[in-house]
C-alpha positions in Angstrom: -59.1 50.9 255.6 -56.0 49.7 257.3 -52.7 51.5 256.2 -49.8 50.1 256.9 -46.8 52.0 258.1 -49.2 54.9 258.5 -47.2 57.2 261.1 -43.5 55.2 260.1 -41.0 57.2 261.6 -37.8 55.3 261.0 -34.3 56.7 260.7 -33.2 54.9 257.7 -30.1 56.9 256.4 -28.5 56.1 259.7 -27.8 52.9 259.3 -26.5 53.1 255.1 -23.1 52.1 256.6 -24.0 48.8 258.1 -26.2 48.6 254.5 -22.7 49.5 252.2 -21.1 46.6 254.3 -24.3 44.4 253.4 -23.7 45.2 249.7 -20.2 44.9 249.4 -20.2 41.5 251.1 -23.0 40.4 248.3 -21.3 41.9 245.7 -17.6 41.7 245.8 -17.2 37.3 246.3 -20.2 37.5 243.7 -17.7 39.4 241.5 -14.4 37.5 242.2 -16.5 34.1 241.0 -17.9 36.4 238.0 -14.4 36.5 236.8 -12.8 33.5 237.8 -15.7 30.9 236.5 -17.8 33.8 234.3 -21.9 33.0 233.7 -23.4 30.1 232.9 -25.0 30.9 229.7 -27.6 29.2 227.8 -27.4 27.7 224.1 -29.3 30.8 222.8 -25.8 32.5 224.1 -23.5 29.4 223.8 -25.0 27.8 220.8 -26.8 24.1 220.3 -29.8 22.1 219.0 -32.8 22.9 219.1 -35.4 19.3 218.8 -39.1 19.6 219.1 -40.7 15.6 220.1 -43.7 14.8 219.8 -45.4 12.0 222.2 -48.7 9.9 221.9 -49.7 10.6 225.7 -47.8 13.6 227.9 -44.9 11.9 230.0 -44.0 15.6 231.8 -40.6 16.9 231.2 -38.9 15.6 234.1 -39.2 12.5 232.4 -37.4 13.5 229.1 -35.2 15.4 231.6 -33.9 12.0 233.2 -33.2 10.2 229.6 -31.1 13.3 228.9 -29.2 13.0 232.0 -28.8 9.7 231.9 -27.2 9.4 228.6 -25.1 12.5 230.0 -27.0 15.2 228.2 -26.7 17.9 230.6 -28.2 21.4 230.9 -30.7 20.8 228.3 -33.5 23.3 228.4 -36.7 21.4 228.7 -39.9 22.7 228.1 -44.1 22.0 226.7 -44.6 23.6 223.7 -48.2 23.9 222.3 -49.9 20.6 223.0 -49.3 18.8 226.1 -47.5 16.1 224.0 -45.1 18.2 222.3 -42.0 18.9 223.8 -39.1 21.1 222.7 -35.4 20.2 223.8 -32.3 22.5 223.5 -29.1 21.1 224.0 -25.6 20.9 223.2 -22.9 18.0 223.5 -19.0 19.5 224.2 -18.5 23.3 222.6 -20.3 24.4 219.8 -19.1 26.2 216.7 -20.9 28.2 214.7 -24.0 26.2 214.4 -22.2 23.5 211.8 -24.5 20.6 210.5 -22.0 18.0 211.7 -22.7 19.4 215.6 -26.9 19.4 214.9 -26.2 15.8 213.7 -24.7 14.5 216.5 -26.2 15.8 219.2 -29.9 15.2 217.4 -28.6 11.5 217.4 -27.7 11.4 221.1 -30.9 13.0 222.3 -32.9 10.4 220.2 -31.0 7.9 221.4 -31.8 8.9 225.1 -35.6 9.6 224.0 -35.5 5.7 222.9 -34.1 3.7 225.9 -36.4 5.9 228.3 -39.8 6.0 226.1 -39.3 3.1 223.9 -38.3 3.1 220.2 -39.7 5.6 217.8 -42.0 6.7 215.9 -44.2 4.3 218.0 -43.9 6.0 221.0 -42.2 9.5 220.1 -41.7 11.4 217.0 -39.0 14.1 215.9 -41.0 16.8 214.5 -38.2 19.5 213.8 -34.0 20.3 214.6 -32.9 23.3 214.5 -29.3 24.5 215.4 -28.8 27.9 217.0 -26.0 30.0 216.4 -23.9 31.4 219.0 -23.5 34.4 217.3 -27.4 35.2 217.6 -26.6 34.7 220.9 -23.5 37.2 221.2 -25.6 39.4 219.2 -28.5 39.2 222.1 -26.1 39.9 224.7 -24.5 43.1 222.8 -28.4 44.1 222.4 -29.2 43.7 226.1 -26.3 45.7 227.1 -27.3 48.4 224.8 -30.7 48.2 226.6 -29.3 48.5 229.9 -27.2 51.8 228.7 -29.2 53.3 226.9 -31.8 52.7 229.7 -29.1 55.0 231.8 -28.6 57.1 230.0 -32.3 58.3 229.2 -33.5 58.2 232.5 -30.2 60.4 234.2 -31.9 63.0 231.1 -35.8 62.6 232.2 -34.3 63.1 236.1 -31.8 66.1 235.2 -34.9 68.0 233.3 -37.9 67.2 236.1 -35.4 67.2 238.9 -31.9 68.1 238.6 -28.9 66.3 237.3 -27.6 65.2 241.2 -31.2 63.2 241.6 -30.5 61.6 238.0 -26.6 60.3 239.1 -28.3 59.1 242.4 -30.8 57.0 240.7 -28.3 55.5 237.8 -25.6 54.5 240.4 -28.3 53.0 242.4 -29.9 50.9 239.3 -26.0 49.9 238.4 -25.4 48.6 241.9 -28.5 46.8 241.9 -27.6 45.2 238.4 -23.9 44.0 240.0 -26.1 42.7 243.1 -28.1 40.4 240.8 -25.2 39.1 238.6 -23.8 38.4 242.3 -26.8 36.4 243.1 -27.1 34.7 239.6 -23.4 33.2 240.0 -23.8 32.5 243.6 -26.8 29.9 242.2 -25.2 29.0 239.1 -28.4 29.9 237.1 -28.4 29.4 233.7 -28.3 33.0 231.8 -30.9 32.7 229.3 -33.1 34.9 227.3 -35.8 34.7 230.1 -33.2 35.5 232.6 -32.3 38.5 230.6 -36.0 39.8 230.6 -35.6 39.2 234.3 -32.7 41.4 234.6 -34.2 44.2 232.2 -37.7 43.9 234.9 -35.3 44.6 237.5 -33.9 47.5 236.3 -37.1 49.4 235.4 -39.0 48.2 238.6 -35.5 49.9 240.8 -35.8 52.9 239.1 -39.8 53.5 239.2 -39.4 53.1 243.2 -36.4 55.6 243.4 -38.2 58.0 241.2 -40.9 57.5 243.2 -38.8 58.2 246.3 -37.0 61.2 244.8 -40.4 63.0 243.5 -41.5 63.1 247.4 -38.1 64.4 248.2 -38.1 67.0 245.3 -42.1 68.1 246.9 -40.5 68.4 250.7 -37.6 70.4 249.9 -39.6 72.8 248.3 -42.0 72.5 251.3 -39.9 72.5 254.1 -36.6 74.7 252.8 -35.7 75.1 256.6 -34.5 71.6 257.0 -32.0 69.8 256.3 -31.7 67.0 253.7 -31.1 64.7 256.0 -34.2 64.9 257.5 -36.4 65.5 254.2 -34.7 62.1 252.7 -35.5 60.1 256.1 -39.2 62.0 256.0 -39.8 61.4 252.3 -38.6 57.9 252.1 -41.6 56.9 255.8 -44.2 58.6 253.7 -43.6 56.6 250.7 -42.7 53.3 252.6 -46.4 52.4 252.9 -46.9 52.2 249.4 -43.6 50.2 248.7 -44.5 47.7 251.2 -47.8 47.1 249.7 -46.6 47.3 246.4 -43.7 45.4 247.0 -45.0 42.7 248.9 -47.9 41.7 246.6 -45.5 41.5 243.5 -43.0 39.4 245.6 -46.0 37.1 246.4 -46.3 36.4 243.2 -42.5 35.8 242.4 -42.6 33.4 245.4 -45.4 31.6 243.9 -43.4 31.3 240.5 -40.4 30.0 242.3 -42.7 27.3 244.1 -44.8 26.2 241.3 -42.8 27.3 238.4 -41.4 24.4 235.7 -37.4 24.6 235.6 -37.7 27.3 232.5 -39.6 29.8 234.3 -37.8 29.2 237.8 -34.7 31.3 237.1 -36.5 34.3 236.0 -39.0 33.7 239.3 -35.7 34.1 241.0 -34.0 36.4 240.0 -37.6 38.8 239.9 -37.8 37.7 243.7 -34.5 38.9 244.4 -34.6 42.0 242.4 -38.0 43.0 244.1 -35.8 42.9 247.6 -32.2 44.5 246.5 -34.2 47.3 244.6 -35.9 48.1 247.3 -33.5 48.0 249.6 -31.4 50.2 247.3 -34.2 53.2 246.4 -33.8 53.6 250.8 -30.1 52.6 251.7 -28.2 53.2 248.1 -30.1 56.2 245.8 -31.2 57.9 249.1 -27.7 58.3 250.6 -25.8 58.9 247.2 -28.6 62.0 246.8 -26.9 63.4 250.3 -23.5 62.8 249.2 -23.9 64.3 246.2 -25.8 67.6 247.2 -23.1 68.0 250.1 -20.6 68.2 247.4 -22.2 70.0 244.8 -25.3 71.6 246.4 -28.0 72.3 243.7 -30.4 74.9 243.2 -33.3 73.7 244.2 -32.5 72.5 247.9 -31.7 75.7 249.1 -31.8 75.5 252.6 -31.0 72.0 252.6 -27.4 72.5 251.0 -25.9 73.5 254.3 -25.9 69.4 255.7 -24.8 68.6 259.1 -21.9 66.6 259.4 -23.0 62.7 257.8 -24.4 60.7 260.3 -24.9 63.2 263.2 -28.2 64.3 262.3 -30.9 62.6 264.5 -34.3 61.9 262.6 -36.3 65.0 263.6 -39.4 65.7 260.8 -40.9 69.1 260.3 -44.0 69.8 261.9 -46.3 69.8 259.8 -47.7 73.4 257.8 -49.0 75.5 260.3 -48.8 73.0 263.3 -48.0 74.0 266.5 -44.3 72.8 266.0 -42.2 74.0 268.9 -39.5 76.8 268.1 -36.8 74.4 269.5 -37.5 71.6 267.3 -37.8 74.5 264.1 -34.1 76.1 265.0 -32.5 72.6 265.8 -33.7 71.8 262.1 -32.6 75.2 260.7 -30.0 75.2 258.5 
């Protein structure tokens, strides 16, 4: 079988400065629009109507999506639902309040108004099956959840890495999943994508697919400290993260295939979370190597921990070359063994 990436011997911590400067200029603008123009949320955050049509024959939902921008209808969420005739619409007209009858009413009339001048009058050649209106306070109450999610998230997996690890590997790995969460708000408000409920999943995906691959990362680095005390962590973290890197690549690169396929073929409903999925796939990989990775160094240089032993004594950051231990009982040269001694 071919492996990819089978002998990688690439200095990766070297270059987390130029990757901090990568990450602050993706995440500070990103945060500056955050908090001048805020998210773009949906109506299960915002509030709206929520209309389910019903055609003779399937017109697609870029034509319903035309009639509602034509009669200025904008943002509506468009999508099939069931049959291939059935169609459900959320949309709002101007700001909603809390889901009042008199707001359903009129923006019910508006999108059947629009439905008639593009498809022809009803119930000839569409038919209203069902309006709904939806609350924003459902949708304040999602949000509060999702945050709780997120935190909680944190919170149990800096536990589950402080008791199979040690506390230092668990801080690494949070401040790495929080950085990749600010990245992806960055990249949400730099598109303007609608923040709905599917977004949020997308979000939630991210988080748990960052912090399987630093795990992943860490649990090699937690097996060649033990193995290789005489080195430096320096070394172990640029060793551990080449001898997982062919699995991340494969594993990486099929999911991301799949996400690109999403973004290409996906309806407008599903594009966002293909997006955002195809992004997270990228910035949490690139933060298990460049983020978690250097963190881990930082923080054992300034509180060294138990189990790295001879790896607490670091060299001074960033004038360590990559030099990996030979392997057990190789014919490693005693130069290359004392220039990795600590």
């Amino acid at each position: 079988m071919i492996r990819l990436f089978a002998n990688a011997h690439y200095d990766f911590i070297k270059w987390r400065r130029w990757a901090y400067g990568l990450t602050a200029a993706i995440i500070i603008p990103g945060f500056a629009l955050f908090l001048v123009r805020g998210l773009n949320y949906s109506i299960e955050f915002t509030g709206g109507t929520l209309i389910q049509v019903q055609t003779p024959e399937p017109v697609g939902t870029d034509r319903i999506r035309g009639a509602l921008d034509a009669a200025g209808i904008r943002d509506a969420e468009i999508q099939q639902f069931g049959a291939p005739n059935e169609y459900v619409i959320r949309a709002r007209i101007g700001r909603a309040d809390e889901a009042t009858s008199g707001s359903t009413e009129t923006t019910a009339a508006a999108v059947d108004s629009a439905l008639a001048r593009s498809l022809g009058p009803a119930p000839e050649h569409y038919k209203v099956l069902r309006t709904e209106a939806v609350g924003p306070k459902v949708g304040r109450e999602l949000q509060g959840k999702a945050f709780l999610a997120i935190f909680f998230s944190f919170i149990v997996t800096l536990v589950y890495l402080a008791v199979r690890f040690e506390w230092r590997f668990g801080l690494a790995a949070v401040l790495a999943t929080f950085h990749d969460i600010l990245t992806t708000i960055a990249f949400i408000r730099y598109l303007d994508l609608e923040v709905s409920l599917v977004v949020v999943g997308a979000v939630l995906t991210m988080v748990g697919y960052s912090l399987n691959d630093t795990i992943i990362i860490f649990d090699r680095v937690r097996e060649n400290l033990r193995k290789f005390r005489r080195q430096n962590l320096y070394e172990i973290l640029n060793l551990s993260i080449n001898e997982t890197l062919p699995r991340s690549v494969l594993t990486h690169g099929t999911t991301m295939a799949t996400t690109v396929a999403l973004v290409v073929l996906a309806g407008e409903v599903l594009r966002p979370f293909a997006l955002v999925m195809t992004f997270a796939i990228f910035t949490g990989t690139f933060s298990s190597i460049y983020i978690a990775a250097p963190l881990l160094m930082y923080i054992e240089k300034r509180w060294p921990g138990e189990d790295a032993r001879g790896a607490r004594a670091l060299r001074a950051a960033g004038s360590v070359p990559l030099n990996p231990p030979p392997a057990p009982g190789g014919g490693g040269s005693s130069e290359v063994r004392s220039k990795a001694a600590v």
